[in-house]
C-alpha positions as CSV (number, residue, x, y, z in Angstrom):
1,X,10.8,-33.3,-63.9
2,X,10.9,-34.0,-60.3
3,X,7.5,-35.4,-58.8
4,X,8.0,-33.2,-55.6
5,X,5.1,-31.0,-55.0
6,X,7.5,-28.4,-53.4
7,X,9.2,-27.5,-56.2
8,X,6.2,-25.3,-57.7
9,X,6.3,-23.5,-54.8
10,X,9.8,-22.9,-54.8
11,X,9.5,-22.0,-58.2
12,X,6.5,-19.7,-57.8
13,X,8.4,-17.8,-54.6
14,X,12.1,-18.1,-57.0
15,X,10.3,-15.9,-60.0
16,X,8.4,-13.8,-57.8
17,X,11.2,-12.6,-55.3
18,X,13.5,-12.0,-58.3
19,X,10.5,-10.5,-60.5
20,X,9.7,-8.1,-57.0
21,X,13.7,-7.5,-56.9
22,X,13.5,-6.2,-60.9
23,X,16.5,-8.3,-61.1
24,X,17.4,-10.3,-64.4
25,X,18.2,-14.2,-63.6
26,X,21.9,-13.2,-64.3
27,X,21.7,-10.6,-61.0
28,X,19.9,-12.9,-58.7
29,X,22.1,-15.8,-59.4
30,X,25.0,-14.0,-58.0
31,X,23.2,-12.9,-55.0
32,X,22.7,-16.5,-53.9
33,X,25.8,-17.5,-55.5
34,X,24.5,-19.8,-58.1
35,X,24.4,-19.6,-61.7
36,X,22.0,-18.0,-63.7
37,X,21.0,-21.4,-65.7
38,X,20.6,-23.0,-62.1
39,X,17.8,-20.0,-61.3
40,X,16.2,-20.6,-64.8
41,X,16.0,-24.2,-64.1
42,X,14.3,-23.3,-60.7
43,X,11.7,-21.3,-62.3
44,X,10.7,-23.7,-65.4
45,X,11.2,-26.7,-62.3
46,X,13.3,-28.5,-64.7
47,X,15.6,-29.1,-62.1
48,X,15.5,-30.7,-58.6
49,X,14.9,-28.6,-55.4
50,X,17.9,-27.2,-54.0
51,X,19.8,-28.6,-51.2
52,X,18.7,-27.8,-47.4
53,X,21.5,-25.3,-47.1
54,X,20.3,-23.2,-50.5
55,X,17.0,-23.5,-49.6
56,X,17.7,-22.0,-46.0
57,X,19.8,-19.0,-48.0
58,X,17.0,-18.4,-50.2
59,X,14.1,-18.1,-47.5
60,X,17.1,-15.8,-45.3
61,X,17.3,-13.7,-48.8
62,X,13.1,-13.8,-49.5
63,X,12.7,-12.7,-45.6
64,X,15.6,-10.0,-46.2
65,X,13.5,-8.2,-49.0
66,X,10.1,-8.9,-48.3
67,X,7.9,-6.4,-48.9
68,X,5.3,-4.9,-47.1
69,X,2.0,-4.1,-48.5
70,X,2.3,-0.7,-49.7
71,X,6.1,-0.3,-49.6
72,X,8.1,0.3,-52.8
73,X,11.4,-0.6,-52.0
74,X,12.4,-4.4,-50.4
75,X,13.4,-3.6,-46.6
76,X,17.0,-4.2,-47.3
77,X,19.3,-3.5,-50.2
78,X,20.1,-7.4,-51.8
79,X,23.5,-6.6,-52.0
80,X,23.8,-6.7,-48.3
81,X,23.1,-10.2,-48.6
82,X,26.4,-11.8,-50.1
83,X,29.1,-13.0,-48.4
């Protein structure tokens, strides 16, 4: 397990975005184009933190369907996100 104190964080923000989304770990893999084990390893931080580049992808994504108090739907559909 890594000894980074980031990666509860990450993993806290990683289950609640895709939890928010109603998405299964299969779904949300493929909207940040990595595979669904990669995502469960995230979330049980079994796993390292991902690189600078997926983190920067994930905050874009998290900021892309953020949701406002109040709202019931993310801002923006999360299929609009991949490339």
């Amino acid at each position: 397990m890594p000894d980074s104190p980031n990666i509860a964080k990450f993993a806290a923000d990683c289950k609640n975005l895709r939890e928010v989304l109603k998405m299964d770990q299969n779904q949300f893999a493929r909207q940040l184009g990595v595979t669904a084990r990669t995502v469960s390893r995230w979330e049980c931080q079994t796993g390292h933190l991902p690189s600078k580049k997926m983190l920067e992808k994930f905050r874009q994504f998290q900021q892309m369907n953020r949701y406002e108090k109040g709202d019931p739907k993310p801002k923006m559909n999360p299929s609009k996100f991949r490339k």
